[in-house]
N, CA, C and O atoms as a DFTB+ gen file, in Angstrom:
444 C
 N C O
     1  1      44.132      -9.583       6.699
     2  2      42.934     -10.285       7.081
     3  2      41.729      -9.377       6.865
     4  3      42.045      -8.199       7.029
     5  1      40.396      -9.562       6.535
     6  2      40.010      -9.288       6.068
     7  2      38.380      -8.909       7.234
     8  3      37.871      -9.788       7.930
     9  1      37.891      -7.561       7.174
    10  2      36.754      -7.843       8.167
    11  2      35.466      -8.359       8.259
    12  3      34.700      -7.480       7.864
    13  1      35.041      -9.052       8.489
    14  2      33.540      -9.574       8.288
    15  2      32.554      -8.502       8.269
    16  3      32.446      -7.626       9.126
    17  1      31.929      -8.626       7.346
    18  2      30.582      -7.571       7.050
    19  2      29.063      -7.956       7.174
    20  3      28.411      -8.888       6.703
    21  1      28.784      -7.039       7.872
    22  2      27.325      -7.742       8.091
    23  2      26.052      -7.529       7.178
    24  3      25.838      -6.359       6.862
    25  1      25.198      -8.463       6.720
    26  2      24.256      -7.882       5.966
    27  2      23.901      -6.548       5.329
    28  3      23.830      -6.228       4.143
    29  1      23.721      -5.938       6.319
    30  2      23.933      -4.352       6.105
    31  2      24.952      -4.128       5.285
    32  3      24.721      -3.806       4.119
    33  1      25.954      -4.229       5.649
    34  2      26.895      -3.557       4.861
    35  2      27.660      -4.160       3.185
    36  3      28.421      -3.757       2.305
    37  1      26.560      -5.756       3.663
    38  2      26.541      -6.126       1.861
    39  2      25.383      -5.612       1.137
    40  3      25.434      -5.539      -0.090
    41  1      24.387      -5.264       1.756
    42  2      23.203      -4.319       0.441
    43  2      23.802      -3.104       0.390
    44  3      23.221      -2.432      -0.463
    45  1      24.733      -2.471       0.923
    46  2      25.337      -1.325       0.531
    47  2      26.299      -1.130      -0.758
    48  3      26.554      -0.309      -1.639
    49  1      26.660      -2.388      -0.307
    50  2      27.751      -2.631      -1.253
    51  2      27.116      -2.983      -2.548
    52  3      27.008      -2.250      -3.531
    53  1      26.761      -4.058      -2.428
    54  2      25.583      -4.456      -3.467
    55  2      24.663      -3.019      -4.447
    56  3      24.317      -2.953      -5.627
    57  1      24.575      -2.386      -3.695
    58  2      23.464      -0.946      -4.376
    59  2      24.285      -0.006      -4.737
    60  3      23.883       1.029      -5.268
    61  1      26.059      -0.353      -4.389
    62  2      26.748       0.671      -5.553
    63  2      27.730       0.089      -6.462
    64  3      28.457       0.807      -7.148
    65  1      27.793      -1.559      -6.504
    66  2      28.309      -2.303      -7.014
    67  2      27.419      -2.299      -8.631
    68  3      28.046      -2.421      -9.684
    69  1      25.966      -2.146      -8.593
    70  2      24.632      -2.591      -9.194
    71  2      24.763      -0.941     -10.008
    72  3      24.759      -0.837     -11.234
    73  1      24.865       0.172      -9.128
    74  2      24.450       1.723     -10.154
    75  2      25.828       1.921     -10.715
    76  3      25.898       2.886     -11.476
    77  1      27.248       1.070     -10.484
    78  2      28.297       1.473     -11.052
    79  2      28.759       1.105     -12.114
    80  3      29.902       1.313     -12.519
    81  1      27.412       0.197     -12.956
    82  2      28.061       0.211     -14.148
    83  2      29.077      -1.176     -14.362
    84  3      28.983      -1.778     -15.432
    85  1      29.941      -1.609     -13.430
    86  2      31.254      -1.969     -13.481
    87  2      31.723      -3.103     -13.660
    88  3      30.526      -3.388     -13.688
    89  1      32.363      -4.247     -13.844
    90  2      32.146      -5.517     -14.254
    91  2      32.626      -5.773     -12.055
    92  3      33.165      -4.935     -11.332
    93  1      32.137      -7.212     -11.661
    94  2      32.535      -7.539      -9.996
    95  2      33.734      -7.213      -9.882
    96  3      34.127      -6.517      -8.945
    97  1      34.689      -7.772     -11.037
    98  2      36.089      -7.623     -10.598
    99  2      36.240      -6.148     -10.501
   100  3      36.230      -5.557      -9.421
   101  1      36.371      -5.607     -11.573
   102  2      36.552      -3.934     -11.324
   103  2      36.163      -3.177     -10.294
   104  3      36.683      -2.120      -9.937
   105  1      35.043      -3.842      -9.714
   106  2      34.017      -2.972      -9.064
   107  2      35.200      -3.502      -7.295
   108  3      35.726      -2.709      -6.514
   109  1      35.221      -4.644      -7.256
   110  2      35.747      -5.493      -6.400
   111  2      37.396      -5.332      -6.043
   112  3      37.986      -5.719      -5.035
   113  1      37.835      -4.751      -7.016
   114  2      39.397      -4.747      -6.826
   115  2      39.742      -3.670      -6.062
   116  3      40.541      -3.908      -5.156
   117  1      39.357      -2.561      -6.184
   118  2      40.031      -1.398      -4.963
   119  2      39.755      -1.902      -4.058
   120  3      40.633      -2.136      -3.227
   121  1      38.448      -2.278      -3.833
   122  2      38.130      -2.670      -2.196
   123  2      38.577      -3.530      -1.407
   124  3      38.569      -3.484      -0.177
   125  1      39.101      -4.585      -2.291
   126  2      40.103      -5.469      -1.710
   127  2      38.736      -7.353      -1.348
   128  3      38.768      -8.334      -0.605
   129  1      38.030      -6.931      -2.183
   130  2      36.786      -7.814      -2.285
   131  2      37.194      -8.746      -3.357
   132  3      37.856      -8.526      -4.371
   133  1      36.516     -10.117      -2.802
   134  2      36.402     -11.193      -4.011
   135  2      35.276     -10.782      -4.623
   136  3      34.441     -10.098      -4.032
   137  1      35.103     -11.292      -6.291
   138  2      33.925     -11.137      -6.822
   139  2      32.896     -12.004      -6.535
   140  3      31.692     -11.786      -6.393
   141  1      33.647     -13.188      -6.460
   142  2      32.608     -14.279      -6.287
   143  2      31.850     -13.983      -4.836
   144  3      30.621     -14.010      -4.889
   145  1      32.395     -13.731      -3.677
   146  2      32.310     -13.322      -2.555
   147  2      30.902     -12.306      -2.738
   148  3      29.867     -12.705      -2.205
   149  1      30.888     -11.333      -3.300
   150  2      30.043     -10.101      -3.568
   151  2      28.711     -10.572      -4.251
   152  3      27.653     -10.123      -3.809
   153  1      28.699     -11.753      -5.666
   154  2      27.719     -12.390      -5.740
   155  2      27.264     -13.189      -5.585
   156  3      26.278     -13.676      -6.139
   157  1      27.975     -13.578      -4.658
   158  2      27.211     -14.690      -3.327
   159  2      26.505     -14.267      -2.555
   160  3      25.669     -15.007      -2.036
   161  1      26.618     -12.683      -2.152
   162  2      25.791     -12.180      -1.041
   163  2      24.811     -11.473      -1.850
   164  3      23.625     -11.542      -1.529
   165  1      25.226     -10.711      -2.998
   166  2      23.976     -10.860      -4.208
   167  2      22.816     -11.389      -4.149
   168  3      21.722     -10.906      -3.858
   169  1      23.204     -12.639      -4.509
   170  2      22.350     -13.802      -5.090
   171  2      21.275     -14.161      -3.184
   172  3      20.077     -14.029      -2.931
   173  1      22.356     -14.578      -2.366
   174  2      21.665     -14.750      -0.996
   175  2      20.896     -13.798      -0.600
   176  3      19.838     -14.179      -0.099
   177  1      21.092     -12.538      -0.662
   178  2      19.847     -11.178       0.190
   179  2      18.650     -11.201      -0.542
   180  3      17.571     -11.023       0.024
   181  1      18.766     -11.465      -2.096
   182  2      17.797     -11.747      -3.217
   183  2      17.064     -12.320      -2.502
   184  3      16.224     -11.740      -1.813
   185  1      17.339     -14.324      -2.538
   186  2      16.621     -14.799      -2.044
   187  2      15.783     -15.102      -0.867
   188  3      14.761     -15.777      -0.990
   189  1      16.247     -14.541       0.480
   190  2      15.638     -14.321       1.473
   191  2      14.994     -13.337       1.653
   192  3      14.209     -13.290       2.601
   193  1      15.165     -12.214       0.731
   194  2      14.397     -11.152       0.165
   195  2      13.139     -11.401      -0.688
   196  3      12.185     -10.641      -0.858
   197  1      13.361     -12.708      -1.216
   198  2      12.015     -13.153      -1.967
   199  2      11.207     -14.259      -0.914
   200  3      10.020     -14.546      -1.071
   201  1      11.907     -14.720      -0.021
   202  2      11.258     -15.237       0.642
   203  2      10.358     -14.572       2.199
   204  3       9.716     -15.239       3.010
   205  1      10.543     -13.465       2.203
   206  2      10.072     -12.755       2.823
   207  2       9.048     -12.598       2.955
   208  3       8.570     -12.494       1.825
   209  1       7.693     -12.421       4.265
   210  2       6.296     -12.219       3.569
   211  2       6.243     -10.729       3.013
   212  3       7.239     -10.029       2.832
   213  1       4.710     -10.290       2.730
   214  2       4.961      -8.908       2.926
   215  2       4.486      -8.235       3.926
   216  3       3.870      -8.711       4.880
   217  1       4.732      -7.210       3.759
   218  2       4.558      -6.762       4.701
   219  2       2.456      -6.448       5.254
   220  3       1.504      -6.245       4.499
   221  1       2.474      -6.525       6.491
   222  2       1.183      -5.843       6.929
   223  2       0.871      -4.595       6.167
   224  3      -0.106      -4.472       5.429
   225  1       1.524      -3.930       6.335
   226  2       1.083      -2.275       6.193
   227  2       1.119      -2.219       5.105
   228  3       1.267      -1.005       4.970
   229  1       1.087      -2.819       3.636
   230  2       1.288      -2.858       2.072
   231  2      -0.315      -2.718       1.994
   232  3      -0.766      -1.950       1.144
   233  1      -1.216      -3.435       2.855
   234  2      -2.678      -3.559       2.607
   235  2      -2.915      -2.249       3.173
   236  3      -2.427      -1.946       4.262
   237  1      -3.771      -1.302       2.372
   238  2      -4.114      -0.168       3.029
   239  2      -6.142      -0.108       3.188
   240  3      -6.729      -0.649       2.251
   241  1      -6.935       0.448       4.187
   242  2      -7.888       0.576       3.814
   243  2      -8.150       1.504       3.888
   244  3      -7.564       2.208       4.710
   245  1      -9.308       2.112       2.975
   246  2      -9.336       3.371       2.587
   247  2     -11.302       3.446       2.727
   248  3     -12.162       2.838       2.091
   249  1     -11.387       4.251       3.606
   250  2     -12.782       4.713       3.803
   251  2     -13.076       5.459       2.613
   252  3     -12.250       6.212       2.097
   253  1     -14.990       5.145       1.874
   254  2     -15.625       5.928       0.362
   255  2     -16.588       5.777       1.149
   256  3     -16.660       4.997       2.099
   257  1     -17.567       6.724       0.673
   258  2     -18.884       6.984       0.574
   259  2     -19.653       6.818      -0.245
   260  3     -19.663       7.373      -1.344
   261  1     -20.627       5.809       0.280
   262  2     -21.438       5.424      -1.250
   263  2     -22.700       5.929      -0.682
   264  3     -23.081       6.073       0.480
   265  1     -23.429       6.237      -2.224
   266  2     -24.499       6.989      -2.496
   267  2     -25.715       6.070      -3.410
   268  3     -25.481       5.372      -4.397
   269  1     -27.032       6.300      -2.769
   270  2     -27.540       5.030      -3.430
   271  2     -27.672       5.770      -4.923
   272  3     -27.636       6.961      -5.233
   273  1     -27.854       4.469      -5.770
   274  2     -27.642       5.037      -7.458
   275  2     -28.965       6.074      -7.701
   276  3     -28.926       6.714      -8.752
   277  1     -30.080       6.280      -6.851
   278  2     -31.389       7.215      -7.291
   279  2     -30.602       8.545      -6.801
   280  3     -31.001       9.623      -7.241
   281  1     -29.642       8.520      -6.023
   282  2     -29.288      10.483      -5.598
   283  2     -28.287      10.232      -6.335
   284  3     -27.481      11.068      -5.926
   285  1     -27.745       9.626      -7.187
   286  2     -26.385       9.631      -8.277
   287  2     -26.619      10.177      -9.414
   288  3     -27.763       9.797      -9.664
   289  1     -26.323      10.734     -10.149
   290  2     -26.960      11.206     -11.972
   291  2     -26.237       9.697     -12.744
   292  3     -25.233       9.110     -12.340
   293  1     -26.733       9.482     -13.439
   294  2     -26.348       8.743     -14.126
   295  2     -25.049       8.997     -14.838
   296  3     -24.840      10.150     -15.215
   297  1     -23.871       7.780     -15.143
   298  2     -22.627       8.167     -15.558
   299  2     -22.881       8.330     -17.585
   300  3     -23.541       7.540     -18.259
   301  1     -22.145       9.546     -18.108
   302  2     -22.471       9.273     -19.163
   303  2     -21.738       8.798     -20.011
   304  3     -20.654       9.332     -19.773
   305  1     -21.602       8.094     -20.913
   306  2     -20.910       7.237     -22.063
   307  2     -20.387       6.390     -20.992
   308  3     -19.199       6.606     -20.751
   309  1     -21.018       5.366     -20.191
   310  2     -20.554       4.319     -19.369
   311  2     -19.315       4.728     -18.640
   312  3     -18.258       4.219     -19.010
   313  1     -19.308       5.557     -17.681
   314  2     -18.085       6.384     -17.346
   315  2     -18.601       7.015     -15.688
   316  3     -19.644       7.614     -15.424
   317  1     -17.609       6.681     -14.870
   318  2     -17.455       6.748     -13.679
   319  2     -16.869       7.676     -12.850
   320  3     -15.663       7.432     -12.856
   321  1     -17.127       8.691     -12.083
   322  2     -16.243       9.739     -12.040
   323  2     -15.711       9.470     -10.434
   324  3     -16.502       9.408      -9.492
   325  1     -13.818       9.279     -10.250
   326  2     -13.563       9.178      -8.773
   327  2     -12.633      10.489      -8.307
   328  3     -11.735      10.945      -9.015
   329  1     -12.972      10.973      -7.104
   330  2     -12.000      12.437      -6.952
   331  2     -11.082      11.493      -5.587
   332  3     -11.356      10.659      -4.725
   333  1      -9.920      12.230      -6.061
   334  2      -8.756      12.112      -4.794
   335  2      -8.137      12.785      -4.869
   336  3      -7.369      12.908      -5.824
   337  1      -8.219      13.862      -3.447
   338  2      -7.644      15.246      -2.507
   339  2      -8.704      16.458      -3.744
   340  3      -9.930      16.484      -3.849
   341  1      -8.130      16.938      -4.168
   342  2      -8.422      17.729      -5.563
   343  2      -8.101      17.025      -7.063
   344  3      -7.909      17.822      -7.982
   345  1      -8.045      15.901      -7.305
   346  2      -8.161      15.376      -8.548
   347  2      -9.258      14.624      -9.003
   348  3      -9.258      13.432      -8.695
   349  1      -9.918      14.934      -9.472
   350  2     -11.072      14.394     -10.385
   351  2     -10.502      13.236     -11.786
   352  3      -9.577      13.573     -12.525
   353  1     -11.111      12.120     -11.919
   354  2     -10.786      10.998     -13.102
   355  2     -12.074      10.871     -13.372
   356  3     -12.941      11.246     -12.583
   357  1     -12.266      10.455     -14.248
   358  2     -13.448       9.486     -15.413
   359  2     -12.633       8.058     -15.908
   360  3     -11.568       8.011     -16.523
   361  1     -13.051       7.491     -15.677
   362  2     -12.802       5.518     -15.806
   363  2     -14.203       5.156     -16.315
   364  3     -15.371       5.215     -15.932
   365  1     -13.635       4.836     -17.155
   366  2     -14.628       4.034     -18.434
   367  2     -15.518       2.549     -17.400
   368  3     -14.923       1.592     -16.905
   369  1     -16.792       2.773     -17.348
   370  2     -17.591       1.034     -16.494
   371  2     -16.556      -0.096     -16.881
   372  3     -15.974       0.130     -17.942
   373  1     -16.297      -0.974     -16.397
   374  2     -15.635      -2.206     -17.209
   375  2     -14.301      -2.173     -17.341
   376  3     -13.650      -3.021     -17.952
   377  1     -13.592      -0.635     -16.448
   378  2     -12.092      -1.054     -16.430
   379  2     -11.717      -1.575     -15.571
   380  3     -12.075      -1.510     -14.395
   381  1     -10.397      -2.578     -16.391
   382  2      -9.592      -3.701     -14.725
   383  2      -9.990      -3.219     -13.153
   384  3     -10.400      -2.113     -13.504
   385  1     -10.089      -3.213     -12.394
   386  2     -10.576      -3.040     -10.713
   387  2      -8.987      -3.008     -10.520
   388  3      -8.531      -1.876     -10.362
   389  1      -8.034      -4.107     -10.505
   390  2      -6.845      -3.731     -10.312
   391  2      -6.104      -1.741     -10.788
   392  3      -5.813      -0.796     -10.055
   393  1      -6.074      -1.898     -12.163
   394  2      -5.497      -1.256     -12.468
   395  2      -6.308       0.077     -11.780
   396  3      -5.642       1.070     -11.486
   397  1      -7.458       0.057     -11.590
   398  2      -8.235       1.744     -11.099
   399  2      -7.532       2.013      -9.240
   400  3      -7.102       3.002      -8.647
   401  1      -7.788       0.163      -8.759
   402  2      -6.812       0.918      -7.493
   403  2      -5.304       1.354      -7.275
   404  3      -4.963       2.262      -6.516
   405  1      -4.262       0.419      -8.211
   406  2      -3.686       1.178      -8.834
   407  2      -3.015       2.554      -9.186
   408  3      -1.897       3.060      -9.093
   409  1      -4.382       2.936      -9.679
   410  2      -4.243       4.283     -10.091
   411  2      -4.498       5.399      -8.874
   412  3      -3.894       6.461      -8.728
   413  1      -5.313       4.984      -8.243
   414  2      -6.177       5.673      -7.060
   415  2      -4.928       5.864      -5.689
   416  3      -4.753       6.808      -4.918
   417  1      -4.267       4.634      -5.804
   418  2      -3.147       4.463      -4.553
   419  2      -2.312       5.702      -4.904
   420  3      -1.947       6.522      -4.060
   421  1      -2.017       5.780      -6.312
   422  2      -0.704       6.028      -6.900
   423  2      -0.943       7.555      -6.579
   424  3       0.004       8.093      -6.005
   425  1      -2.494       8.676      -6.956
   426  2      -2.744       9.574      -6.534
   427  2      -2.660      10.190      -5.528
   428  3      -2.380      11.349      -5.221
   429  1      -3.143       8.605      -4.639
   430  2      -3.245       9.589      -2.910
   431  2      -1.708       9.497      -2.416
   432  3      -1.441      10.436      -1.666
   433  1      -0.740       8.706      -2.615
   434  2       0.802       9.029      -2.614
   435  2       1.287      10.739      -3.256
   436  3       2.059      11.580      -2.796
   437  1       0.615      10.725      -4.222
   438  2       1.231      12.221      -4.859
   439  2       0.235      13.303      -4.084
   440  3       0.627      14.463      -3.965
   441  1      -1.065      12.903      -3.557
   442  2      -1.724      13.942      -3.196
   443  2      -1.173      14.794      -1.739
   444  3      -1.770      15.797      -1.348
């Protein structure tokens, strides 16, 4: 007989079923697992996983200091200069807004 597993212990399964390469059955046969069984719970954590909101804390806000444009020097060749921790960028006027925060998030993670 066989023990019931709880959620938990099907994304486990699932996350070395997925890096092993292995076809379900193969992957499924030592363990004494059905395949179909395994991508059923697959397919189910997926979707309640997509149905999920997101989370609060994904929105971050981030305090800048703005400077009126007369104490600014002017940017040259249409070019914007942003620093985060010790990194300095130049972003061209007119690039995506997405992609610069983006980029900016992705810094202060490594900073």
């Amino acid at each position: 007989m066989s023990v019931r597993k709880r959620p938990g212990e099907w994304r486990k399964l699932i996350a070395a079923f997925e890096s092993s390469g292995e076809s379900a059955e193969t992957f499924c046969r030592p363990r004494g697992l059905r395949p179909k069984t395994l991508l059923w719970w697959r397919w189910n954590l997926r979707r309640s996983d997509a149905r999920k909101p997101a989370k609060e804390s994904s929105i971050e806000m981030v305090a800048v200091q703005v400077r009126r444009a007369d104490t600014v020097s002017k940017p040259s060749g249409g070019r914007m200069t942003i620093s985060v921790a010790d990194v300095e960028m130049h972003v061209e006027v007119g690039t995506d807004v997405g992609y610069v925060v983006a980029l900016v998030s992705e810094l202060r993670a490594r900073c």
